[in-house]
C-alpha positions as CSV (number, residue, x, y, z in Angstrom):
1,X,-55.3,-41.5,69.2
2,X,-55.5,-37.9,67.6
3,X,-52.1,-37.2,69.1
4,X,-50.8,-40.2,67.3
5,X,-52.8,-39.3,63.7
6,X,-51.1,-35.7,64.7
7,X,-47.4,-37.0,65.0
8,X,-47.6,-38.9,61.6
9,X,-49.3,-36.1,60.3
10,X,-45.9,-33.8,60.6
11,X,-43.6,-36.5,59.7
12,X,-45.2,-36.8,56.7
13,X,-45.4,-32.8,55.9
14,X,-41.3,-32.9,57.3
15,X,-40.8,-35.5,55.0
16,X,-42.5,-34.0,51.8
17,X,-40.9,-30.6,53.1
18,X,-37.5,-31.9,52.7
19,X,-38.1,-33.8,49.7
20,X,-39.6,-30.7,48.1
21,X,-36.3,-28.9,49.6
22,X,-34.3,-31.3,48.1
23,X,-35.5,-31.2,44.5
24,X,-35.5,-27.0,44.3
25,X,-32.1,-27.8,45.6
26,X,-31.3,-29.9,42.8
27,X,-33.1,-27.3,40.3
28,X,-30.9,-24.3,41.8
29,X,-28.1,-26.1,41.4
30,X,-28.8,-26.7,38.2
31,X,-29.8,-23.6,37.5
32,X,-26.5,-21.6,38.9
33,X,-24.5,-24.5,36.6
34,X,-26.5,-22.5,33.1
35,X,-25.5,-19.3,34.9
36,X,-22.3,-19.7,35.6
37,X,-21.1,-22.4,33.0
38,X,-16.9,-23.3,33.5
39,X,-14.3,-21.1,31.6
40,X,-11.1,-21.8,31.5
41,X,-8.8,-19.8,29.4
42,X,-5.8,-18.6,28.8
43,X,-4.7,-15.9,27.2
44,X,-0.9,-15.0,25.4
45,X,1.0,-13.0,27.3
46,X,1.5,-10.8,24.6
47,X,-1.9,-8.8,23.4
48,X,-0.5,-6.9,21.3
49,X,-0.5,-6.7,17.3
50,X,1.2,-4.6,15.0
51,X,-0.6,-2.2,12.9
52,X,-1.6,-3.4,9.7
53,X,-1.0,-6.9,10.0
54,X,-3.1,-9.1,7.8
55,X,-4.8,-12.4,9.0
56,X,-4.6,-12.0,12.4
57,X,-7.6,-13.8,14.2
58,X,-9.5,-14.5,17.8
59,X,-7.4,-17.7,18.5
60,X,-4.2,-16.2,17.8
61,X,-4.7,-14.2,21.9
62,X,-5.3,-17.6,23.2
63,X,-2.8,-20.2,24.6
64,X,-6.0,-22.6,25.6
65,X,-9.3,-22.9,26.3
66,X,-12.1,-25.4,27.3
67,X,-13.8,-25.4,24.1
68,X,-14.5,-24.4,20.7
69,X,-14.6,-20.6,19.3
70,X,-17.5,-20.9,17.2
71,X,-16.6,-17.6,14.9
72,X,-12.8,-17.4,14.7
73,X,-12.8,-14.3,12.6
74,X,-10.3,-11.6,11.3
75,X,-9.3,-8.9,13.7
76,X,-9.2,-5.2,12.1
77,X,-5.2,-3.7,13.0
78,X,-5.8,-0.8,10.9
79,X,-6.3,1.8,13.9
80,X,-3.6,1.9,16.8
81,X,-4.7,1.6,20.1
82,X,-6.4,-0.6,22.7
83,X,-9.5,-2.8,21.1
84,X,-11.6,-5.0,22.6
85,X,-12.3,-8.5,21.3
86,X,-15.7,-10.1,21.5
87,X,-16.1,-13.7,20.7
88,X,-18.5,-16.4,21.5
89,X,-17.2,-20.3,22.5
90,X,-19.2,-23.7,23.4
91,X,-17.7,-25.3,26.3
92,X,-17.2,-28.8,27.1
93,X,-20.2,-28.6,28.7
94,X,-22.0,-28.0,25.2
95,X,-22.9,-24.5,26.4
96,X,-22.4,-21.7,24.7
97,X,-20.3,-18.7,26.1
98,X,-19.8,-14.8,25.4
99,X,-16.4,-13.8,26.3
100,X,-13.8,-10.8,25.2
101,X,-10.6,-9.6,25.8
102,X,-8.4,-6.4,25.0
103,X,-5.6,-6.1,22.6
104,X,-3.0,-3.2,21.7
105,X,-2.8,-2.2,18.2
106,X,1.1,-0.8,18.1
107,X,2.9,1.1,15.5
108,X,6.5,0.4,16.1
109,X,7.6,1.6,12.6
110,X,9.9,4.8,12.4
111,X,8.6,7.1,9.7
112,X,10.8,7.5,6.5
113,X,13.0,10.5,5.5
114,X,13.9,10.9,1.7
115,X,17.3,12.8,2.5
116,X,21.0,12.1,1.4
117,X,24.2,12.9,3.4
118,X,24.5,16.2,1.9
119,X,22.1,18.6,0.9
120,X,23.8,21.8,-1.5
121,X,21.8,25.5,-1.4
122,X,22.7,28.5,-3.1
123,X,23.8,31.3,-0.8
124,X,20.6,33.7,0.3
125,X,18.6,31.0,-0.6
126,X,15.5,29.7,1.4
127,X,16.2,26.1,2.9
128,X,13.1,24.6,1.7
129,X,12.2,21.8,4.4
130,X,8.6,21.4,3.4
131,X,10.4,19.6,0.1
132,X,12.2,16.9,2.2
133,X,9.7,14.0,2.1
134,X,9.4,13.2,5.5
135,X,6.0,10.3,5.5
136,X,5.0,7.8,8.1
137,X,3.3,4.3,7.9
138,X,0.3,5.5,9.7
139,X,0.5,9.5,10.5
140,X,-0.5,11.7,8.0
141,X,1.8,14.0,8.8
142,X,4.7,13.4,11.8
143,X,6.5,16.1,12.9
144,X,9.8,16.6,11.1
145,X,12.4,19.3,12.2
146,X,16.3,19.8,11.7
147,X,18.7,19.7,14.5
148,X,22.0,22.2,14.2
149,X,22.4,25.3,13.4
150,X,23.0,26.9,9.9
151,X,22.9,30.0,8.2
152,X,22.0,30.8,4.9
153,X,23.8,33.8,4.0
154,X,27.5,32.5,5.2
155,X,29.1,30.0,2.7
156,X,30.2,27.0,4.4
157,X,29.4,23.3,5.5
158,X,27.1,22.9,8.7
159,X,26.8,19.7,9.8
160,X,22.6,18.9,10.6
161,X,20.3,15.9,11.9
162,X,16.7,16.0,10.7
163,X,14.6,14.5,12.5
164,X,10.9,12.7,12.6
165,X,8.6,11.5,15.1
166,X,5.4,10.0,15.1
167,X,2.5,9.5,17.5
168,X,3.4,6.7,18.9
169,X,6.9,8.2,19.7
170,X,8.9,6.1,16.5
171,X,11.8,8.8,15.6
172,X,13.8,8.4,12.9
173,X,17.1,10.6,12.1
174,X,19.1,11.5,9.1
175,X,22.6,12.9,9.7
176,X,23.6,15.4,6.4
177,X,26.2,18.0,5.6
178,X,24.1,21.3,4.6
179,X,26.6,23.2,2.0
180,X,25.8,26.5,1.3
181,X,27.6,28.3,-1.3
182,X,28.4,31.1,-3.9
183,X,26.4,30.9,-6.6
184,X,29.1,32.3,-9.6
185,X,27.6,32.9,-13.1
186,X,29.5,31.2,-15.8
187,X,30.0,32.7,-19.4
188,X,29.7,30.1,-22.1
189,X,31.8,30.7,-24.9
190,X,30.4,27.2,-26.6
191,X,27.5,25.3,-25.8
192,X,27.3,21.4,-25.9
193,X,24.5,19.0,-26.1
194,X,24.5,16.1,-23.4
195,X,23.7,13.0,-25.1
196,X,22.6,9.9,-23.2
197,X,24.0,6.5,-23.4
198,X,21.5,5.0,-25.6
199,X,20.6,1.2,-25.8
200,X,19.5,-0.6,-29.2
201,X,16.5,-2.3,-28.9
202,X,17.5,-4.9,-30.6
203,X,20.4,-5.3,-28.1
204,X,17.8,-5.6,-25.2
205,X,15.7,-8.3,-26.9
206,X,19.4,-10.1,-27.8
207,X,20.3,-10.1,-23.6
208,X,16.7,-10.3,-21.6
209,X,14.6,-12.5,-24.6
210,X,13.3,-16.3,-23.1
211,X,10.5,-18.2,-23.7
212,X,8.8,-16.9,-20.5
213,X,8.3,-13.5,-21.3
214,X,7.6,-10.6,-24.0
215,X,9.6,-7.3,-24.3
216,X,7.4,-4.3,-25.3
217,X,7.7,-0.5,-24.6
218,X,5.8,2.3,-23.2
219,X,4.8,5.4,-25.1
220,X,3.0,8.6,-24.2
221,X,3.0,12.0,-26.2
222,X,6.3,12.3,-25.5
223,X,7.2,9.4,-28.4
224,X,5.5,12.1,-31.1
225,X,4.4,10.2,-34.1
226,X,4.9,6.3,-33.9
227,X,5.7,4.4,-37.2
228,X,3.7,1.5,-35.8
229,X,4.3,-0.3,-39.3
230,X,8.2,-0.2,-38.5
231,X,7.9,-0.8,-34.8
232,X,5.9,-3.8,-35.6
233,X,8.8,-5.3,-37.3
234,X,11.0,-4.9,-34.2
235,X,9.8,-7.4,-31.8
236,X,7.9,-5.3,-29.8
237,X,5.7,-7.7,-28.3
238,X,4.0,-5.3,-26.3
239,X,3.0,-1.5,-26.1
240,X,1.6,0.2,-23.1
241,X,-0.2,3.4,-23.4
242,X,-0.8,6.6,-21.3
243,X,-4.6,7.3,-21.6
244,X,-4.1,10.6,-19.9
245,X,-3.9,12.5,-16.5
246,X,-5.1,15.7,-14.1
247,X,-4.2,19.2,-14.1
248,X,-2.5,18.6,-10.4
249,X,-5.4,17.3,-7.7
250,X,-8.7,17.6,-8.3
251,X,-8.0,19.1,-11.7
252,X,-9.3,18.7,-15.3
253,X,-8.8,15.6,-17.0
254,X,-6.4,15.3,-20.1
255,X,-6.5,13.0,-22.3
256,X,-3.3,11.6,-23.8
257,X,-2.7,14.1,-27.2
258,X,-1.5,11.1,-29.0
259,X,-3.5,8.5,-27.2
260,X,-6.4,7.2,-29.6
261,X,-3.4,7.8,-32.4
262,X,-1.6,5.2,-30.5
263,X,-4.2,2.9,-29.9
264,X,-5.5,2.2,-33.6
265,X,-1.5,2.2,-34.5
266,X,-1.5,-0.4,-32.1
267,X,-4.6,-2.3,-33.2
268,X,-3.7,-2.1,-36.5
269,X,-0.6,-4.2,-36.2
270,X,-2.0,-6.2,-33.7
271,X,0.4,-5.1,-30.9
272,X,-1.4,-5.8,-26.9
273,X,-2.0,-3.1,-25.2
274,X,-2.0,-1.9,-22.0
275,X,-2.5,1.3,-20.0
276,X,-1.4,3.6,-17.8
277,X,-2.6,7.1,-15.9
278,X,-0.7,9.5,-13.7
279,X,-2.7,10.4,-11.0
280,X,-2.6,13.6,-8.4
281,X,-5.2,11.6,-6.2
282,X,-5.6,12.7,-2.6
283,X,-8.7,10.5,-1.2
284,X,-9.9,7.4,-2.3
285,X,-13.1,9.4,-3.7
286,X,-10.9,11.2,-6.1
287,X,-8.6,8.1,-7.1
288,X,-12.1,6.2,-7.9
289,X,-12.5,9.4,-9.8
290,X,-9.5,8.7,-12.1
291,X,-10.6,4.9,-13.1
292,X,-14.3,5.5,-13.9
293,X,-12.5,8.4,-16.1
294,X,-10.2,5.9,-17.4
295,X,-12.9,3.5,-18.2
296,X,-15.0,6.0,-19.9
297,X,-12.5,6.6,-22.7
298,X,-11.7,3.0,-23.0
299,X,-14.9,1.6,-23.5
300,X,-14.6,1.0,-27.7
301,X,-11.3,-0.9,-27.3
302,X,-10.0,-3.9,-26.0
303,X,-7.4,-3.6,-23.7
304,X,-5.2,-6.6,-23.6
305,X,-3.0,-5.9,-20.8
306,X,-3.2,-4.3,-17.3
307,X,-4.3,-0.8,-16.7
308,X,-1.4,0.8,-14.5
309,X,-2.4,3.5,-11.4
310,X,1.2,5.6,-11.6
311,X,1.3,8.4,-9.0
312,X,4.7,10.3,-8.3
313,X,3.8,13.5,-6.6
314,X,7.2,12.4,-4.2
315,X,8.8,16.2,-4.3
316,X,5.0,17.6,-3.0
317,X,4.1,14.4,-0.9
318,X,4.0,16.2,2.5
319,X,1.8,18.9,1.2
320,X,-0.6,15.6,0.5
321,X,-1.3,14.7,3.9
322,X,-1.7,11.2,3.8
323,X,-0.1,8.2,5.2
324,X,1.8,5.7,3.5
325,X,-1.4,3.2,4.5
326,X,-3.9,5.5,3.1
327,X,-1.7,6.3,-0.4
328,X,-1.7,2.5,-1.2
329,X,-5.5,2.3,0.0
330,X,-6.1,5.3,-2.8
331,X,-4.3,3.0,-5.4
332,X,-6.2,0.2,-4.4
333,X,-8.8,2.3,-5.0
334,X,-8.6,3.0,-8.8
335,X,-7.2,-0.8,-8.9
336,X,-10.2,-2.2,-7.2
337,X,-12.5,0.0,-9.3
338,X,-10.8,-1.2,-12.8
339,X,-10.9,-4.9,-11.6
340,X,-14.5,-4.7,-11.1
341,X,-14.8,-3.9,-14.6
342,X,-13.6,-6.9,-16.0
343,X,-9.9,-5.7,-16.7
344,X,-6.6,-6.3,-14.6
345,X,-4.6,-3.5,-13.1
346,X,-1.2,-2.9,-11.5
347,X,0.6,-0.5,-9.3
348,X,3.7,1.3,-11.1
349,X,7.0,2.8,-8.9
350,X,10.0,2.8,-8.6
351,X,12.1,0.5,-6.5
352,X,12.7,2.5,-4.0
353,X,9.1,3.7,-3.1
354,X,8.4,0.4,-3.4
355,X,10.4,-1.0,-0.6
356,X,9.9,1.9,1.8
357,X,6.8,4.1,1.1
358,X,4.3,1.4,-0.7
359,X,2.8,-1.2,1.9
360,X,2.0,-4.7,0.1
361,X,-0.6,-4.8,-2.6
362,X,-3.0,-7.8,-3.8
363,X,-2.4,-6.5,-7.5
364,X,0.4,-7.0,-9.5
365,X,3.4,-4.6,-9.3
366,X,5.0,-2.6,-12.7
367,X,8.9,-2.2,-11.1
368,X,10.8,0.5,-12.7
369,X,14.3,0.4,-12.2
370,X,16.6,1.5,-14.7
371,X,19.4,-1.0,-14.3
372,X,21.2,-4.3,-16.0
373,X,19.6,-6.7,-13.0
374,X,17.0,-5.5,-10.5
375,X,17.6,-6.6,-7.2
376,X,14.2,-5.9,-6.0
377,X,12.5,-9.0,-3.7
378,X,9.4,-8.3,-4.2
379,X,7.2,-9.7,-6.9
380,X,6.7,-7.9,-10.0
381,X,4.6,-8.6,-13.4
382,X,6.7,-5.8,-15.3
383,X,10.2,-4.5,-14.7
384,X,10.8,-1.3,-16.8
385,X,14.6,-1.3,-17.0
386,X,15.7,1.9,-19.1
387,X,13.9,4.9,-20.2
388,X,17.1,5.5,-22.7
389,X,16.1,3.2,-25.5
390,X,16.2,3.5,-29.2
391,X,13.6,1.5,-31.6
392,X,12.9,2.1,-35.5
393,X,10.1,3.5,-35.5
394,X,10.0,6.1,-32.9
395,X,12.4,8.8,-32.7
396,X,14.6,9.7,-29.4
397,X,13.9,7.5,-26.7
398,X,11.5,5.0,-25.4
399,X,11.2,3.1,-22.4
400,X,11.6,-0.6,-22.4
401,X,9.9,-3.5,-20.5
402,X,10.0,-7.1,-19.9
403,X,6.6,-8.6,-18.8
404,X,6.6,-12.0,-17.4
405,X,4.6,-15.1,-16.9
């Protein structure tokens, strides 16, 4: 009989042994499923992205996958090289999931050199490379040499390459014809005045006036005393101003001589105005610099128009040190900085730095181009089309702009 009760006893404990075994199997296995949750993706073949590219996001890597990214957000491609991803995705499975991946940031863009086919320098004469603007999308400063010999105290033609490469290897070549020659002092006997070929205002209002947009001018100290009363009666729909500049980078501020002149004129006769100020700026610090300077000496007029950032320092541009990303991030800068004020702001250049040294810009573009028809594609809110223009008013020259709807 014990021996009986004894048997029963350990098929009972077997059986509650393996039932007990059975349900922490069942809880394992459920646990290892949290753990290890199914992923299935599949990524692009291509991970890469080139620099600078806007609006590029976490799905864009990814062919497919079992799920839903829960943060699809904007990748940074403002700094070449590998970066890794991190995103987090809910499964079919309703569980949530941390993954990443590793993209390339590439520059594949050659940098720029401002060089014709021929390049002319006076015998003895120092062959100033350092002048050659020789800029890069993302290098401050590639390395730019010329190929070919030449010498500089032997007259003659010598055939040259220059040469750029950047850090991620782009090189870019310019084939020119270096002339150096005899410089021969010439003996006036009469002297003559070189006059350019002037356009009438008028004439400019007859060919580019629609209903769409106004034709104005814009005036620095260089205009001398405006007869605002006169120019008021020559359609000039718009005037914009120079408030001032720098004594080179990081130097004194000057304020337009003729600039408060010019604005009451302007006021007066009820002519909008806008503005603009040449800049020298080096850092983003400095070009915030210029607008709060800018909007200090604005703050007892109303400013009808945009307030233009206009930097030119082309000629010294390598001495700058700066990308072509990190120039237009200055003139965002002083853009940015206006906007937040309450007034609009533009870039100003010319067509060519436009299209090859400028990278693209929320704000709105001032175009110069000195021509019948621009053939620029970009945008533009203003196209200055001469800077040899003749209004009553003002004497010599003026330049002349269309601003559009």
């Amino acid at each position: 009989m014990d021996k009986k009760i004894g048997m029963v006893l350990v098929i009972i404990l077997v059986g509650i042994s393996l039932i007990i075994s059975s349900k922490n199997g069942i809880e394992i296995y459920q646990m290892t499923r949290i753990k290890v949750p199914k992923v299935v993706i599949e990524y692009k073949d291509d991970m890469s992205v080139e620099f600078n590219t806007d609006n590029v996001k976490v799905s864009d890597f990814i062919k497919s996958i079992n799920g839903e990214i829960t943060d699809d957000y904007i990748i940074d491609t403002t700094v070449v090289g590998t970066k890794r991803i991190y995103f987090d995705y809910i499964n079919d499975e309703n569980i949530k999931i941390n993954k990443s991946f590793e993209i390339e940031v590439k520059d594949t863009t050659e940098p720029v050199i401002w060089l014709g086919s021929t390049y002319r320098l006076a015998k003895g004469n120092r062959f100033p490379i350092e002048s050659i603007l020789c800029g890069d999308n993302y290098d401050k400063s590639p390395t730019c040499y010329i190929e070919g010999k030449y010498n500089i105290d032997k007259t003659g033609s010598y055939p040259l390459t220059f040469k750029a490469t950047d850090s991620s290897g782009n090189t870019a070549t310019q084939d020119f014809v270096l002339t150096v020659y005899e410089p021969v002092k010439i003996k006036r006997e009469t002297s003559s005045t070189y006059e350019p070929n002037y356009i009438d205002y008028k004439d400019i209002i007859k060919k580019y006036k629609t209903r769409t947009n106004k034709i104005g001018i814009d005036v620095s100290k260089w205009q001398g005393d405006i007869d605002f009363e006169t120019l008021s009666k020559q359609g000039v729909e718009f005037i914009i101003l120079r408030v001032g500049y720098t004594k080179g980078t990081n130097g004194e501020y000057i304020l337009d001589p003729k600039f408060k002149q010019n604005m009451e004129g302007a006021k007066k006769y009820n002519i909008p105005v806008g503005l603009y100020f040449y800049s020298y700026a080096n850092s983003i610090e400095h070009s915030i610099k210029d607008a709060n300077w800018v909007l200090e000496q604005i703050k007892d007029y109303k400013i009808d128009l945009p307030i233009a950032f206009d930097w030119e320092e082309w000629l010294e541009f390598n001495e700058y040190e700066v990308s072509f990303y990190e120039l237009t991030n200055i003139a965002n800068a002083f853009m940015e900085t206006i906007e937040n004020k309450g007034y609009k702001s533009m870039l100003y250049s010319s067509k060519s730095y436009l299209e090859y040294i400028w990278l693209p810009t929320k704000y709105d573009i001032w175009l110069a181009h000195f021509t019948d028809k621009t053939n620029y594609k970009g945008k533009y809110k203003f196209w200055q089309l001469t800077d040899s223009a003749t209004v009553d008013g003002i004497k010599g020259s003026v330049d002349v702009d269309i601003m559009y709807d």
